[in-house]
N, C-alpha and C positions, 0 to 999 in steps of 0.2 A: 262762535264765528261761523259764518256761510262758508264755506269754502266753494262757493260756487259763483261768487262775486271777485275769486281772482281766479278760478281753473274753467272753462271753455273747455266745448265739446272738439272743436278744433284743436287745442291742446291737448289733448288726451289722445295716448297711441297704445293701442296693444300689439302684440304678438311682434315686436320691431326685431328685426335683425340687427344685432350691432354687435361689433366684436371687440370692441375696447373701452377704454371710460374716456379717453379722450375722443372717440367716434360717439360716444355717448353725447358727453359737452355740445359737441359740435352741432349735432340732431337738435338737442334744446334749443342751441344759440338759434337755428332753423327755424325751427316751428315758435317761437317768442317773438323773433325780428319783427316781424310784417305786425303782429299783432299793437305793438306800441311806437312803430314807427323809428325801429331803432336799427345799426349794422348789427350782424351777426355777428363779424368776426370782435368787437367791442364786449358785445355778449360775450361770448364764449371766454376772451381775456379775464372779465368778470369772475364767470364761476372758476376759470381756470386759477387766478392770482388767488381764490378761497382756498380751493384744493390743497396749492401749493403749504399753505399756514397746516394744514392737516386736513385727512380723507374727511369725506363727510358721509363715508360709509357707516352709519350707524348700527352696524349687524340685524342678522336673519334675513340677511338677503336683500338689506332694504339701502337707501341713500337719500340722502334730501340735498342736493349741490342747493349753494345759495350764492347769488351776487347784489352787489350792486348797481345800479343803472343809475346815469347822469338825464340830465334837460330833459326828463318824462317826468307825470304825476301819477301815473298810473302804476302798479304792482301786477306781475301776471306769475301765473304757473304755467306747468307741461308736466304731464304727468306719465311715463313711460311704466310699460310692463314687457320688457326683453322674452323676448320667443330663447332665448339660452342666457342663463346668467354668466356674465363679464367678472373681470378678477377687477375690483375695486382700491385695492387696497383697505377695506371694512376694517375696524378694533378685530371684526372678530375673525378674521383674513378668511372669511368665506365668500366665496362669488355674489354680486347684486343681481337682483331680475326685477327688481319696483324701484322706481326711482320719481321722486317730486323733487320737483327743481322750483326754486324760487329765484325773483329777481322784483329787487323791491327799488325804489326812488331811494338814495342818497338819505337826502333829510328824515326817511318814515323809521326809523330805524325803533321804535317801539314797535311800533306794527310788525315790520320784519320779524322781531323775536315772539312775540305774540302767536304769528301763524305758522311760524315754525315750532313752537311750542305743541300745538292744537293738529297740526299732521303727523307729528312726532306722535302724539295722542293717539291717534288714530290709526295710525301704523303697526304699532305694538297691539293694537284688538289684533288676538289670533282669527279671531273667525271672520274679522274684514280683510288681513293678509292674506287669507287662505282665498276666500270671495275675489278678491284682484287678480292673485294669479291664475284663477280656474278663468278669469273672462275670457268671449272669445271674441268680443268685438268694442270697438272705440265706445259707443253709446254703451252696452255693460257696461264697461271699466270707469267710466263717469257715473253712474248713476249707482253704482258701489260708494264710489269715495264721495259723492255731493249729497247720499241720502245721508 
């Protein structure tokens, strides 16, 4: 899978200040909105009612929020790399600083698991998590995760 057919250079932010996971949420719900023509605050409910079912801190630092999105066809990402890692609540209760957030259409719900799968993949390469966090700039931090 491309993962450059749902994650956008506009989507992608390095060095973000953010000092909680729900200022996290919020940031995504942010920079997602405008992209597919949707509120934020419905976003952000989204990954928030995820969370709530359990963290989607996946350890080593990493996280992939995912939601659902209603009346869109389109699936998008935001791909965060925290200037200080956030307490997540992670399995492995260590702070997040990479965060891929997903938000996929209601109905795609194979696709969802699909590209969560294939980031999840890609997440765990050591030498691409180590490449993410060294970025210093949005255009790096994309052209890490979409090579």
């Amino acid at each position: 899978m491309q993962l450059s057919t749902i994650l956008s250079l506009d989507c992608t932010k390095s060095a973000v200040q953010c000092s909680s996971k729900k200022r996290a949420l919020e940031l995504i719900s942010e920079i997602a909105a405008p992209k597919i023509g949707q509120n934020s605050q419905d976003l952000f409910e989204s990954l928030l009612s995820r969370e709530k079912m359990g963290s989607t801190g996946i350890g080593n630092g990493i996280a992939i929020p995912h939601g659902r999105i209603f009346n869109c066809d389109n699936a998008v990402a935001v791909l965060l790399q925290c200037q200080e890692p956030i307490e997540f609540d992670a399995i492995d209760n260590r702070p997040v600083d990479v965060l891929f957030a997903l938000l996929v259409p209601d109905e795609q719900c194979k696709f969802h698991l699909q590209t969560l799968s294939c980031v999840a993949e890609k997440l765990n390469d050591k030498h691409v998590l180590r490449q993410l966090r060294h970025a210093e700039s949005d255009q790096d931090l994309y052209q890490i995760f979409t090579s």
